[in-house]
N, C-alpha and C positions, 0 to 999 in steps of 0.2 A: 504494500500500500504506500502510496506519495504522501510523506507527510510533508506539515508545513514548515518542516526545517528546511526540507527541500527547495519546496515553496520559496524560498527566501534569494534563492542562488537562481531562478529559472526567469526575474523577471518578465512575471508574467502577462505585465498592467505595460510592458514596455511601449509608449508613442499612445499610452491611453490619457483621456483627461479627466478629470474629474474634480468635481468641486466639493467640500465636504462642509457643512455647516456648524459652527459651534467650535470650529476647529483650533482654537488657540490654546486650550486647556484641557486638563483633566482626559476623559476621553477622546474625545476631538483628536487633541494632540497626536496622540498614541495611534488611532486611525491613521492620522494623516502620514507619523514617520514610518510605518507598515508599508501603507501604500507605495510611497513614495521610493521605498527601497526596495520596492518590488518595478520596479521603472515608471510610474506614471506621476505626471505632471497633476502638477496639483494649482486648486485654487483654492486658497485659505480661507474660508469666512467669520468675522467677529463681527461685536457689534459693540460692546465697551473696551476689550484688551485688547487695546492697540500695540503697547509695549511688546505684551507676551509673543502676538500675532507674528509683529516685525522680528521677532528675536528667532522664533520656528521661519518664518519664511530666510533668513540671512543664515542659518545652518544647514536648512536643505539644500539652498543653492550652493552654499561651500562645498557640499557634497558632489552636487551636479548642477552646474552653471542653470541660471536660467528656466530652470524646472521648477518652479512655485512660487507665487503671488497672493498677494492680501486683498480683500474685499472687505469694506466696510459695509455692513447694510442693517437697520433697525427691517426685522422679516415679519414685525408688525404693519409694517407699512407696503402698502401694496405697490405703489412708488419703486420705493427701494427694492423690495422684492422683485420685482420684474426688472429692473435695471443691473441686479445681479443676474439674475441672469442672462440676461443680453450679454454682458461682459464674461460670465463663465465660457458661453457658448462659442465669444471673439477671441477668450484669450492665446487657444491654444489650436486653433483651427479646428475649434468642433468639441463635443462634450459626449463623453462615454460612459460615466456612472457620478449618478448625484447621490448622497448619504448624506440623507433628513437627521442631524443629530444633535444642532440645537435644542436646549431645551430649559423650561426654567422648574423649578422643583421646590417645593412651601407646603408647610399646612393652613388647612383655610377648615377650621373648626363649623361646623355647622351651628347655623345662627349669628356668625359673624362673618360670612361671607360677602364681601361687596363685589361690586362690579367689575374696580380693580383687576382686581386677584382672577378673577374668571377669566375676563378680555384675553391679561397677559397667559394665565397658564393654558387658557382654550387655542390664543394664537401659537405662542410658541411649540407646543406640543401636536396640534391635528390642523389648524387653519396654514399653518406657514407651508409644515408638508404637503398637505395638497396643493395651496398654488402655486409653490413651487415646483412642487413635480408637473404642476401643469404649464408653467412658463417655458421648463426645460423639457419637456416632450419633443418639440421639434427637431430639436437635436440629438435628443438621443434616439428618438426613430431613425432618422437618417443613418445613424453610427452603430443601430443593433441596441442598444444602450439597456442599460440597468437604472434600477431605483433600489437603494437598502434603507430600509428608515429602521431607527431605535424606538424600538415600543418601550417593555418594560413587563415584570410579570404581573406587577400592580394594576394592568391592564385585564389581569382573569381573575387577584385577588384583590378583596377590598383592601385599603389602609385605612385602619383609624385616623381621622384628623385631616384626610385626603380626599376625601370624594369628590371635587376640581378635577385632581392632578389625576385618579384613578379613570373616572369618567373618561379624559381627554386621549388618555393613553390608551382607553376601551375602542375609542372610536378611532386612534391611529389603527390600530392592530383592525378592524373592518377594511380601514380606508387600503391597506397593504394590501388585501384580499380581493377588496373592489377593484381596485386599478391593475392587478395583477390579470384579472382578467378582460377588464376593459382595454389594455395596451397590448393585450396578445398580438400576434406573434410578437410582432417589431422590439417590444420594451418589456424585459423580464422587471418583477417586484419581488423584493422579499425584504424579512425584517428581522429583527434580533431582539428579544428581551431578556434585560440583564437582569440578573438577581443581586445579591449584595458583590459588589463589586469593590468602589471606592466611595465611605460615608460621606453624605452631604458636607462641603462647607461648611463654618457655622450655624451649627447645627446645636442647639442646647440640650435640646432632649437627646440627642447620640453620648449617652457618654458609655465610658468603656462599661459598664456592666450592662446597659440598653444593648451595646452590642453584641454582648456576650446570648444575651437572650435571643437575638436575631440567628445568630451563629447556630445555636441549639437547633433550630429549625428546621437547620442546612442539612443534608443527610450526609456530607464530603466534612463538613464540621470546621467551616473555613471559608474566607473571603476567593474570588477569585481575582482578577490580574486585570487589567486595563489591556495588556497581551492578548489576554483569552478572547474578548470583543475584537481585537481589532483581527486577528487571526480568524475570526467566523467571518469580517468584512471580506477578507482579500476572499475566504473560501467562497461566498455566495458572488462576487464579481468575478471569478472565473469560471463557476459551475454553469454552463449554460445551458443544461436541462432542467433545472428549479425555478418555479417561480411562484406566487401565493404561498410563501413558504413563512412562519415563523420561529427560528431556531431560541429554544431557552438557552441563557449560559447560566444557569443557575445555582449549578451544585447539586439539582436536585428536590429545589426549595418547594417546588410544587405539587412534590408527589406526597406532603406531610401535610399541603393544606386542611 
């Protein structure tokens, strides 16, 4: 069997483009430097970390001249959204696999729910990936192209203190399945939900025995790797008999629900 150490040496993604959203940080990041050393040209997208964005985009190219770029875009805006991608689409003569991976993550207690909180966590999570995936279709029909979004398992289990972020993630994990086969042939979909991976930022309620309780859950009894994500990315962008596909990287988390 080809593993993905293999993987690593066979530049797979070689003369591909792809834009990855969310991509300055955390997982983002990790996607991006996978990709990227799997040969494919990348377009970076942030939308606050500018610093970080520039600092990954001047590493890759040190790496390989000229192979990844930054894009600023608030993917609340439907403006900027399409003007991302117009520019993904320009930057590299065409656009090969977009990865929905922006995303914002809060609790929003029921009965203290505003409008806020919904806008932002409904956009970022299921509004931005759809029209985005609908801005970049063009181009990736033309190029065979792929869509990976990050759902999440919070999408098939509730969270206490979540049902915003759960709901929105519910309806990614449809939207992956709709368009999956709404774009057939031309644009393969599929999506990835992570399980405990890497704890929220500032996060008050995480603290180490919170997470000890989450861990217990786990049937592997352990965090996984920002690795393990981005290793199912490159898997589902070269598999190109899969598509309506949602891979857990869990641990396992689900089979204790």
């Amino acid at each position: 069997m080809m593993t993905l150490l293999v993987f690593a040496y066979l530049m797979l993604l070689a003369d591909k483009s792809v834009l990855v959203t969310g991509a300055a940080n955390r997982l983002g990041a990790q996607i991006a430097r996978t990709l990227h050393q799997n040969g494919a040209n990348l377009i970076i997208h942030y939308r606050d970390s500018v610093k970080v964005a520039r600092a990954l985009v001047d590493d890759l190219n040190g790496l390989r001249a000229n192979s990844t770029l930054a894009i600023k875009a608030d993917l609340g805006s439907m403006d900027e959204l399409e003007a991302l991608a117009t520019s993904a689409a320009s930057a590299y003569g065409g656009l090969d696999i977009l990865v929905n991976n922006a995303s914002s993550f809060y609790p929003t207690s029921f009965g203290e729910i505003d409008l806020q909180a919904w806008e932002d966590l409904i956009d970022s999570n299921y509004k931005a990936p759809l029209f985005l995936s609908q801005a970049c279709y063009p181009g990736l029909r033309k190029n065979s192209g792929c869509i990976i979004s990050m759902v999440d398992i919070y999408a098939f289990l509730p969270l206490k203190h979540h049902s915003v972020y759960c709901s929105a993630k519910a309806a990614n994990q449809m939207l992956v399945k709709s368009l999956a086969l709404e774009l057939a042939p031309e644009v393969r979909v599929n999506g990835i939900a992570p399980g405990a991976i890497l704890w929220p930022d500032g996060d008050a309620e995480n603290s180490a025995d919170q997470q000890q309780v989450i861990l217990q859950k786990v049937p592997l009894k352990r965090c996984g790797t920002p690795q393990a994500i981005a290793d199912t990315v490159l898997f589902l962008a070269v598999s190109d008999y899969i598509t309506g596909e949602i891979i857990r990287v869990d641990g396992g988390r689900l089979l204790t629900a």
